[in-house]
Predicted model as a PDB file, atoms N, CA, C, CB and O in Angstrom, pLDDT in the B-factor column:
MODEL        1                                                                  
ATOM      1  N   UNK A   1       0.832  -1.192   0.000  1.00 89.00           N  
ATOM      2  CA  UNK A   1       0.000   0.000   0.000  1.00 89.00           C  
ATOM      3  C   UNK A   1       0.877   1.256   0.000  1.00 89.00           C  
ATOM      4  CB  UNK A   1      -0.947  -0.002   1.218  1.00 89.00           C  
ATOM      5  O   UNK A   1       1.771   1.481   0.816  1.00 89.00           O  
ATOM      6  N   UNK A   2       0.514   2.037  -1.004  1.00 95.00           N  
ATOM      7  CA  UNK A   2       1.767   3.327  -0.908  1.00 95.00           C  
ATOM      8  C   UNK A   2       0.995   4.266   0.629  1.00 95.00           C  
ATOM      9  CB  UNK A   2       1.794   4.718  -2.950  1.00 95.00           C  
ATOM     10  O   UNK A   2      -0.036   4.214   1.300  1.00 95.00           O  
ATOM     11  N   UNK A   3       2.137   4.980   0.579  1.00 97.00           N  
ATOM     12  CA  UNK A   3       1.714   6.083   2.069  1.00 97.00           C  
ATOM     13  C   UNK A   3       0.918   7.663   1.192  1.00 97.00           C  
ATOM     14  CB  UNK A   3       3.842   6.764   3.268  1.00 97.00           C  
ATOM     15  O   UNK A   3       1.204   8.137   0.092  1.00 97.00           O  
ATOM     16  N   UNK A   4       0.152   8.009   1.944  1.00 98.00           N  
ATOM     17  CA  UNK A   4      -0.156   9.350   1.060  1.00 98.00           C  
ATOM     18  C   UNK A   4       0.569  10.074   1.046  1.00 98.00           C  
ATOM     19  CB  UNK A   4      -1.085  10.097   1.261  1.00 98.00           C  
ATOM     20  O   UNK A   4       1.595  10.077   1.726  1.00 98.00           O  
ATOM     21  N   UNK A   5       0.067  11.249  -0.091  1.00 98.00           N  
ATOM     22  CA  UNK A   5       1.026  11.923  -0.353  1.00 98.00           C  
ATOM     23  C   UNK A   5       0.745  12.948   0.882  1.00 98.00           C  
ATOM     24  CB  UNK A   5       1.083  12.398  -1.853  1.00 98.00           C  
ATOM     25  O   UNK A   5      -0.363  13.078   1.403  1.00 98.00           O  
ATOM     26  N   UNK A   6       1.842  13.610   1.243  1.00 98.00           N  
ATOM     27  CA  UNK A   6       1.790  14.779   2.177  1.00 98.00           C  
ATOM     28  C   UNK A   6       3.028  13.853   2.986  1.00 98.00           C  
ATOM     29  CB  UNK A   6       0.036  15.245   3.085  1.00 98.00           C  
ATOM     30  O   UNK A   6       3.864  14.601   3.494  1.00 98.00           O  
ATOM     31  N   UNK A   7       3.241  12.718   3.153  1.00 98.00           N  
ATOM     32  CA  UNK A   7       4.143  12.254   3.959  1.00 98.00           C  
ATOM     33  C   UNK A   7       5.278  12.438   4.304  1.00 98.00           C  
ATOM     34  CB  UNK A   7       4.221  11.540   3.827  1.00 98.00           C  
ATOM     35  O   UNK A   7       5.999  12.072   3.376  1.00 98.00           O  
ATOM     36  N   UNK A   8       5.890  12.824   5.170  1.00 98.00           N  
ATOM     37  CA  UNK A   8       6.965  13.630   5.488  1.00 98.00           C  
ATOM     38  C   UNK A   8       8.101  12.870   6.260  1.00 98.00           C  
ATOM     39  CB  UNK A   8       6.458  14.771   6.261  1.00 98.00           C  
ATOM     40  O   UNK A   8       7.617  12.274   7.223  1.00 98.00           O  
ATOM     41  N   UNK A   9       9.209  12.732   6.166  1.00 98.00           N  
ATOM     42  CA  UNK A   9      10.437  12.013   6.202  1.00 98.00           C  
ATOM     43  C   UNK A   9      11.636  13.152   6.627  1.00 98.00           C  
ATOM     44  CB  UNK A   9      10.689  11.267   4.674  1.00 98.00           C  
ATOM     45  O   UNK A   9      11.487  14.337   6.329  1.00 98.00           O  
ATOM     46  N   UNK A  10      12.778  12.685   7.318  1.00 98.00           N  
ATOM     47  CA  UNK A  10      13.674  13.842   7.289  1.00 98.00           C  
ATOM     48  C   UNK A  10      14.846  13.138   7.053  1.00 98.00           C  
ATOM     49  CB  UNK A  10      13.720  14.778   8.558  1.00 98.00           C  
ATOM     50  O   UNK A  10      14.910  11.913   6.953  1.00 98.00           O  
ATOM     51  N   UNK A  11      15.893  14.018   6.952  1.00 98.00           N  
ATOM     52  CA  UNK A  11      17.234  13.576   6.563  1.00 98.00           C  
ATOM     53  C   UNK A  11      18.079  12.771   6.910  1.00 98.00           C  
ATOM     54  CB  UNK A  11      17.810  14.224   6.565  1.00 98.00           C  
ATOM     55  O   UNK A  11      18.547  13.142   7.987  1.00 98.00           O  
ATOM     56  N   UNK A  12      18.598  11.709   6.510  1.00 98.00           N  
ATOM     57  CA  UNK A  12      18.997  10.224   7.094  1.00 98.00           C  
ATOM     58  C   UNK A  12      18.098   9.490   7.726  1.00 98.00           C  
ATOM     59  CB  UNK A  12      20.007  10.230   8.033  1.00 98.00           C  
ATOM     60  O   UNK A  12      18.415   8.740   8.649  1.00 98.00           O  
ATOM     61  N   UNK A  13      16.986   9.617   7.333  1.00 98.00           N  
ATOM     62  CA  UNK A  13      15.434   8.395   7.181  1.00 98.00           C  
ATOM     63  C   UNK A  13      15.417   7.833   5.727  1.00 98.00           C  
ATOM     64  CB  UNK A  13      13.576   9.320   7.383  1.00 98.00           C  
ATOM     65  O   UNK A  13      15.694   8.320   4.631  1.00 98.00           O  
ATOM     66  N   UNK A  14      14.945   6.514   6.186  1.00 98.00           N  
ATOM     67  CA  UNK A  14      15.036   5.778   4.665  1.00 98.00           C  
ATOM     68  C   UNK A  14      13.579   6.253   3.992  1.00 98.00           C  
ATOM     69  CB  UNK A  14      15.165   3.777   4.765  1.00 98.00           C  
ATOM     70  O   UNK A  14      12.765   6.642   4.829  1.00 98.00           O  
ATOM     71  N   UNK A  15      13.242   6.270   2.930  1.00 98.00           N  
ATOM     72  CA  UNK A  15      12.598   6.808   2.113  1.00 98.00           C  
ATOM     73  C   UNK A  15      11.819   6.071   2.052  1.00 98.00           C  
ATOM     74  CB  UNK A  15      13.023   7.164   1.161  1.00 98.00           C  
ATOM     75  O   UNK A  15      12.089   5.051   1.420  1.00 98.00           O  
ATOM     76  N   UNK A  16      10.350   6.209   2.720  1.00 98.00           N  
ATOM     77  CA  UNK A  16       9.595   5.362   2.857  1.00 98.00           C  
ATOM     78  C   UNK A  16       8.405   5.065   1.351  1.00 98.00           C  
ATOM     79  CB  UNK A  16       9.042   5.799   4.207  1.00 98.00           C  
ATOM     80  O   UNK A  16       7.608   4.160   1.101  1.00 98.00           O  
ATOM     81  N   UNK A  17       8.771   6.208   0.687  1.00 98.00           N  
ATOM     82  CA  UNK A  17       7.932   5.965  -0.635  1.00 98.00           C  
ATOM     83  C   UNK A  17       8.647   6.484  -1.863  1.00 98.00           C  
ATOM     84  CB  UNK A  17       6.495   6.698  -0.569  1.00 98.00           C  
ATOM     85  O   UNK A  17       9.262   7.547  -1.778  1.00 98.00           O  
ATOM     86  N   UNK A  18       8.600   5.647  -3.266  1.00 98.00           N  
ATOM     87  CA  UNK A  18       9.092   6.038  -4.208  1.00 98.00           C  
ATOM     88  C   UNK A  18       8.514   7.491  -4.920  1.00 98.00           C  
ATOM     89  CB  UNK A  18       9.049   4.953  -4.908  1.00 98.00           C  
ATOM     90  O   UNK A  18       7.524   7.218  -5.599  1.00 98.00           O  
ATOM     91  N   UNK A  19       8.836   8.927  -4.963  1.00 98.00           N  
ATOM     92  CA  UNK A  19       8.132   9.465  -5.864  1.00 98.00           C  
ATOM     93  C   UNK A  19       9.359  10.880  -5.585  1.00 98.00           C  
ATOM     94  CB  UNK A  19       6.238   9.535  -5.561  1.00 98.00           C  
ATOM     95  O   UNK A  19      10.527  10.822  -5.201  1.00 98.00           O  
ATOM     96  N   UNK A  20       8.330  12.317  -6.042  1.00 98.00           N  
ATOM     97  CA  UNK A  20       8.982  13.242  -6.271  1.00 98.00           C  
ATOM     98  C   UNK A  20       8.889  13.759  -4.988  1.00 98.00           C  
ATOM     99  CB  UNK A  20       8.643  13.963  -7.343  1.00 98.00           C  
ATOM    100  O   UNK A  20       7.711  13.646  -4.650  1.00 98.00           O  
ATOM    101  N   UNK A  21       9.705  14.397  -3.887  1.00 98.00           N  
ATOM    102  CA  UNK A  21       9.987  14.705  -2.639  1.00 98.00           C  
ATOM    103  C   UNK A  21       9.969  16.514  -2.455  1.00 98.00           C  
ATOM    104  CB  UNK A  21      11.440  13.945  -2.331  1.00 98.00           C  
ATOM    105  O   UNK A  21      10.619  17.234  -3.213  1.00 98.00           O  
ATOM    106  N   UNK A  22       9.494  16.812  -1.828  1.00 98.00           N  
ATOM    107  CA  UNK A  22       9.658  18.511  -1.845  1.00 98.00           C  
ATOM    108  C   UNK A  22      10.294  19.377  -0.146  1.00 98.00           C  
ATOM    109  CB  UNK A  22       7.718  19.177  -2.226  1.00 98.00           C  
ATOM    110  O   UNK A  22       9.645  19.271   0.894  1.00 98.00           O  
ATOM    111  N   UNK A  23      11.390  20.028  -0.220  1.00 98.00           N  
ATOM    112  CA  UNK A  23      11.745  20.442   0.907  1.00 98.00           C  
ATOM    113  C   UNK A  23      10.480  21.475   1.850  1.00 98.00           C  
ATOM    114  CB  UNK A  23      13.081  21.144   0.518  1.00 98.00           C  
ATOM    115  O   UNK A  23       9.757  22.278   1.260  1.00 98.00           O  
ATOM    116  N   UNK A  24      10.426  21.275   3.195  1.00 98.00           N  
ATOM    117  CA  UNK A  24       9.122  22.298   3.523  1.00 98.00           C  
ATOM    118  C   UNK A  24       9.956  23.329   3.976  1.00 98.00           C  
ATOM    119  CB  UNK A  24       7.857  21.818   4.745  1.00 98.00           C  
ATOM    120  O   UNK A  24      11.110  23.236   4.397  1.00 98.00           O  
ATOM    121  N   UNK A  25       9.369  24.154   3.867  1.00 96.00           N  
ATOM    122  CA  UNK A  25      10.221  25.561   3.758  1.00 96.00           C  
ATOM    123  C   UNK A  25      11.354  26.390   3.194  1.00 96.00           C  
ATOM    124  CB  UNK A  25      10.503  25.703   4.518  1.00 96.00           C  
ATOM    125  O   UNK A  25      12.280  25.651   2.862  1.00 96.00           O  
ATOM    126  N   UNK A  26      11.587  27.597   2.983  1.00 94.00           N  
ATOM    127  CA  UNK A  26      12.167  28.230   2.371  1.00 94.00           C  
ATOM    128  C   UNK A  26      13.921  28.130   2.460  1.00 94.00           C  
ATOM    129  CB  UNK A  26      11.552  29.300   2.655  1.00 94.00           C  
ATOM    130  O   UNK A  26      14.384  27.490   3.405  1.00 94.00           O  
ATOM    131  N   UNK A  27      14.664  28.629   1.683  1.00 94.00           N  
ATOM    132  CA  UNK A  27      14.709  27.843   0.021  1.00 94.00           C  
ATOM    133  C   UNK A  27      14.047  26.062  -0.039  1.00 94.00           C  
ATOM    134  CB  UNK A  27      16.791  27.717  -0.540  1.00 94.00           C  
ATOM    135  O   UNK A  27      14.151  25.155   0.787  1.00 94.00           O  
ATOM    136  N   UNK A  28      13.354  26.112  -1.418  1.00 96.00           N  
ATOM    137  CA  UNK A  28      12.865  24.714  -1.592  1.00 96.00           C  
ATOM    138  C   UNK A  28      13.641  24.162  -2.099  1.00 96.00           C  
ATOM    139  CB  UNK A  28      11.810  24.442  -2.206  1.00 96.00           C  
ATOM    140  O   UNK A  28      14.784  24.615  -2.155  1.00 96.00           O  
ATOM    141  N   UNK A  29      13.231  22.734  -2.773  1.00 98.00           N  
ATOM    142  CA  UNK A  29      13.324  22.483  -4.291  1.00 98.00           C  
ATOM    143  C   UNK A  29      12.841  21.136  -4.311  1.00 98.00           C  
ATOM    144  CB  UNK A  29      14.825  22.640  -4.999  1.00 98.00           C  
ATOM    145  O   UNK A  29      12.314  20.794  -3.253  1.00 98.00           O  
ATOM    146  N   UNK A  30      12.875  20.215  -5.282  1.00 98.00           N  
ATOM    147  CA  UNK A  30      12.575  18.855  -5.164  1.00 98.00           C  
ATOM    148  C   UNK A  30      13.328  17.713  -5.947  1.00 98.00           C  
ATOM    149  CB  UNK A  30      11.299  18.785  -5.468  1.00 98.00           C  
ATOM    150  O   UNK A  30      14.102  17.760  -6.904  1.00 98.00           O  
ATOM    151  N   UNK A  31      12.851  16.723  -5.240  1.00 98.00           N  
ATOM    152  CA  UNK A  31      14.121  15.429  -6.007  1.00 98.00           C  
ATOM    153  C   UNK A  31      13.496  14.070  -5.876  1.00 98.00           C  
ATOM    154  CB  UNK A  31      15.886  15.246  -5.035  1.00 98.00           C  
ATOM    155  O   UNK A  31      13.298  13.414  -4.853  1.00 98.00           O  
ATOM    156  N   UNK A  32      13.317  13.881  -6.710  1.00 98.00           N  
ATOM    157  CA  UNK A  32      12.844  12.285  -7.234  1.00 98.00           C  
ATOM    158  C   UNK A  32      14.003  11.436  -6.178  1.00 98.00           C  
ATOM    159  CB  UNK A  32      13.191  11.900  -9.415  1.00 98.00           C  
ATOM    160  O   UNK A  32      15.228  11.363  -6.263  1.00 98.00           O  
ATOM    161  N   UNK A  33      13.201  10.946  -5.339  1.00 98.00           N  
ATOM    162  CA  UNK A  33      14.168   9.991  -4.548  1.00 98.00           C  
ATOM    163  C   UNK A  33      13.361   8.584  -4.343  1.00 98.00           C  
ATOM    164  CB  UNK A  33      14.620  10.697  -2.966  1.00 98.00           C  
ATOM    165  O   UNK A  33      12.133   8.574  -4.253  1.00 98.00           O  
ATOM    166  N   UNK A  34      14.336   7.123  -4.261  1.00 98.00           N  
ATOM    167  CA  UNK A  34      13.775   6.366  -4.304  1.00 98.00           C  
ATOM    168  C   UNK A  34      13.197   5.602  -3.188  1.00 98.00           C  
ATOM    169  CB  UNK A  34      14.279   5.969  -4.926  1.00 98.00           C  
ATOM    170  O   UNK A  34      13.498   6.106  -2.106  1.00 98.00           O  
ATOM    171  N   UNK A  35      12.149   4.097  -3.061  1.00 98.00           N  
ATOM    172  CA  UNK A  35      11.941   3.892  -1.151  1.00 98.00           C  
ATOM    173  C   UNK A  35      13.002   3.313  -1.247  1.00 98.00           C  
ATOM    174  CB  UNK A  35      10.593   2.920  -0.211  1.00 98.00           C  
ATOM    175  O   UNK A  35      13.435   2.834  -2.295  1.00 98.00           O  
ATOM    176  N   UNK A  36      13.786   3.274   0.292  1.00 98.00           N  
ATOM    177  CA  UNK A  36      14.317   2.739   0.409  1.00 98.00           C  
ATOM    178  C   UNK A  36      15.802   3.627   0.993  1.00 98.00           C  
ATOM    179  CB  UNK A  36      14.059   2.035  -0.578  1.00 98.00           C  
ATOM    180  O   UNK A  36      16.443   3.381   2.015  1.00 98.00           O  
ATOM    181  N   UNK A  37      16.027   4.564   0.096  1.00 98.00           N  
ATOM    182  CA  UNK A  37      16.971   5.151  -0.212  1.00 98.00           C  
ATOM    183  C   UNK A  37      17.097   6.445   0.835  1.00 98.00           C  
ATOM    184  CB  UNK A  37      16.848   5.383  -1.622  1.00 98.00           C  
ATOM    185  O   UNK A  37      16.118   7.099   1.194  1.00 98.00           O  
ATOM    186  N   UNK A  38      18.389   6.691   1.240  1.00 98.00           N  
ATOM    187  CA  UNK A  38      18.819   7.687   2.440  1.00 98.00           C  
ATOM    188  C   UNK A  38      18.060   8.509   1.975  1.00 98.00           C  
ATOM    189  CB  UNK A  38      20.318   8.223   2.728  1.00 98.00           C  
ATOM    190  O   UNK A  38      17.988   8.496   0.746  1.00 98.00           O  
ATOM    191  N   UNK A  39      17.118   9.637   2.792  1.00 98.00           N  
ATOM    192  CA  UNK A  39      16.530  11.160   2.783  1.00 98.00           C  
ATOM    193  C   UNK A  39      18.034  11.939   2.195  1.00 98.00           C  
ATOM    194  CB  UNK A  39      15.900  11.812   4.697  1.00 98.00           C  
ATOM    195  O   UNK A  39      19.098  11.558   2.684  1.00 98.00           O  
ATOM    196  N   UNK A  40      18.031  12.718   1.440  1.00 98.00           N  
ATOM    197  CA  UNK A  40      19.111  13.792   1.560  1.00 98.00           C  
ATOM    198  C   UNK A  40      19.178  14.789   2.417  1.00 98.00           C  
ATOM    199  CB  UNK A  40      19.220  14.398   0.581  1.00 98.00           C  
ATOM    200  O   UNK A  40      18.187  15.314   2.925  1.00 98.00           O  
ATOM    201  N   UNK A  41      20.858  15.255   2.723  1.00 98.00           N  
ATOM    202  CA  UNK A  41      20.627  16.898   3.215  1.00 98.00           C  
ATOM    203  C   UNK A  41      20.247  17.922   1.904  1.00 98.00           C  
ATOM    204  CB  UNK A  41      22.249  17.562   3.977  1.00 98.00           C  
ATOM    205  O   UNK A  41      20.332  17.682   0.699  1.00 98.00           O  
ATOM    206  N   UNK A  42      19.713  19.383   2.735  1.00 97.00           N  
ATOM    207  CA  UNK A  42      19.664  19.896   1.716  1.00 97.00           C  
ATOM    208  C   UNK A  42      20.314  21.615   1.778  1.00 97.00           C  
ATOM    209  CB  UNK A  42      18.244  19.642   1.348  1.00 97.00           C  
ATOM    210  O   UNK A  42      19.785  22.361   2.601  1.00 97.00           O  
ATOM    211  N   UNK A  43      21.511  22.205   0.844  1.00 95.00           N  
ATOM    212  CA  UNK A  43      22.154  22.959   1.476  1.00 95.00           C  
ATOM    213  C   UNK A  43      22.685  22.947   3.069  1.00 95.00           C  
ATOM    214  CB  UNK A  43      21.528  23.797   1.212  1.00 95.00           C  
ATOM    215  O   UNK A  43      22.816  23.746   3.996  1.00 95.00           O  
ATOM    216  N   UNK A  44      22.940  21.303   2.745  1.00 96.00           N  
ATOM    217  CA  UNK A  44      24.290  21.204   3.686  1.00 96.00           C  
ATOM    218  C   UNK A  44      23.401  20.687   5.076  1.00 96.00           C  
ATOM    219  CB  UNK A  44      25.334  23.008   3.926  1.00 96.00           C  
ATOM    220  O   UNK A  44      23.924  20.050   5.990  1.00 96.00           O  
ATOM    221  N   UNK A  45      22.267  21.005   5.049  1.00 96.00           N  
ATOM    222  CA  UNK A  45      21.296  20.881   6.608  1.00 96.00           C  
ATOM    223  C   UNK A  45      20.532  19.850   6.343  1.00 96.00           C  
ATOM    224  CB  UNK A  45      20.200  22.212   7.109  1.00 96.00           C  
ATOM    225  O   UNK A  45      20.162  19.489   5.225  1.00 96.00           O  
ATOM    226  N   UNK A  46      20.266  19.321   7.459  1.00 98.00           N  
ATOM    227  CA  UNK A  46      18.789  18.532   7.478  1.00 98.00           C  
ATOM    228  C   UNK A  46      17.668  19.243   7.596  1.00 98.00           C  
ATOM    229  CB  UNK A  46      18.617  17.611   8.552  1.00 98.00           C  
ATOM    230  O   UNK A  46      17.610  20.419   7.954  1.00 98.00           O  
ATOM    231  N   UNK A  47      16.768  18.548   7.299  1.00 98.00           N  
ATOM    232  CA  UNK A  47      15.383  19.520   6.628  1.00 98.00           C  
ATOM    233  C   UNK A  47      14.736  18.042   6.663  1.00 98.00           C  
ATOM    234  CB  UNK A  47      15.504  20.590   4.668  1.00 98.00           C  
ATOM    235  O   UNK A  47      15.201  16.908   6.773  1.00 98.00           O  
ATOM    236  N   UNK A  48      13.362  18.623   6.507  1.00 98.00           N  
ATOM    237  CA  UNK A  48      12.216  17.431   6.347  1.00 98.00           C  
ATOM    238  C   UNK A  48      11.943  17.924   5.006  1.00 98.00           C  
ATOM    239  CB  UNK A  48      10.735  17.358   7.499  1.00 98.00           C  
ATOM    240  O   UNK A  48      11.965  19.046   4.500  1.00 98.00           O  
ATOM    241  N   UNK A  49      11.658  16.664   4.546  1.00 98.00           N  
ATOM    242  CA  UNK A  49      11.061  16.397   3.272  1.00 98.00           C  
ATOM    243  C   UNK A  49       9.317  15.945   2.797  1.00 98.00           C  
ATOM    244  CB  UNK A  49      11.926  15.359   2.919  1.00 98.00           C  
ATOM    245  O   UNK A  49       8.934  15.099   3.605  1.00 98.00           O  
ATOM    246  N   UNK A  50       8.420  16.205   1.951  1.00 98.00           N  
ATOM    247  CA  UNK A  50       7.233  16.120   1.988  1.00 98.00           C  
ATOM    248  C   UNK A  50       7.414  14.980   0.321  1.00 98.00           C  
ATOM    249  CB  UNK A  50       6.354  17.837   2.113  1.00 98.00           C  
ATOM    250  O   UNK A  50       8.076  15.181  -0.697  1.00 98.00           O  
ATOM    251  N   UNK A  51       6.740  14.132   0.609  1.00 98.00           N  
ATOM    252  CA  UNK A  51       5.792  13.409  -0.898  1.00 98.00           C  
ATOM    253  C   UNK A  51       4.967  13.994  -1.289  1.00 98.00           C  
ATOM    254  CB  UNK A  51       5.022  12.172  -0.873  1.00 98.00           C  
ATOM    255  O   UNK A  51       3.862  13.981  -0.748  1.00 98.00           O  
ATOM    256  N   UNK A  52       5.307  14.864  -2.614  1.00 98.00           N  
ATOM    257  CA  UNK A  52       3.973  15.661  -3.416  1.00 98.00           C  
ATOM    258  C   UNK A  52       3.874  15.055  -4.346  1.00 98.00           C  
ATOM    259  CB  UNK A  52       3.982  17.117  -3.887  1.00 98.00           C  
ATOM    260  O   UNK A  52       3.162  15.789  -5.031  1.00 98.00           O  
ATOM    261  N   UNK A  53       4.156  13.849  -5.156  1.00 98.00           N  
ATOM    262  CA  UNK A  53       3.788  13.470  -6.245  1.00 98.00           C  
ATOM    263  C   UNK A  53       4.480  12.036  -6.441  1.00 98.00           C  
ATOM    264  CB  UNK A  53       4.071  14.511  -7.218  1.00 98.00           C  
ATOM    265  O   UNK A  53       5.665  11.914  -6.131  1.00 98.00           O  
ATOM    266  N   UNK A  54       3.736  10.919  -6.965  1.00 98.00           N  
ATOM    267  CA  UNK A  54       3.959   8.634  -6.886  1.00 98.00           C  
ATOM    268  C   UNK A  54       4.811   9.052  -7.860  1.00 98.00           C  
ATOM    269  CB  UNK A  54       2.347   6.945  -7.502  1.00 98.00           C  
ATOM    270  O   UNK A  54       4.500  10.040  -8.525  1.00 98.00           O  
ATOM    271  N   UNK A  55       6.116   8.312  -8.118  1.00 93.00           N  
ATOM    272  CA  UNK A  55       6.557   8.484  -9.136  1.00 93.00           C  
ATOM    273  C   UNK A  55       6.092   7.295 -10.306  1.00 93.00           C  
ATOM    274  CB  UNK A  55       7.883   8.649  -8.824  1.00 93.00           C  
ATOM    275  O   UNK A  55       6.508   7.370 -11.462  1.00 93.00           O  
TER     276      UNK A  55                                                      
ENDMDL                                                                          
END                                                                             
């Protein structure tokens, strides 16, 4: 069963769903990351990450 989207993960959490990932808050950006696969940092920090879109 995939997780919905809005699901939120943070940096060095395994990636609990395959799709396109979006940083919450300012500066953004987003990155196709896979399940399974380390959360990234982003500009160097940890940050939480949101599922906005199944890949």
């Amino acid at each position: 069963m995939k997780k919905p989207l809005g699901t939120k993960a943070r940096t060095g959490e395994s990636c609990p769903e395959s799709g396109v990932w979006k940083v919450v808050g300012t500066p953004s950006t987003t990155a196709p990351i896979s399940k399974g696969n380390r959360m990234p940092p982003y500009n160097g920090q940890a940050v939480t990450w949101e599922l906005t879109q199944y890949a």
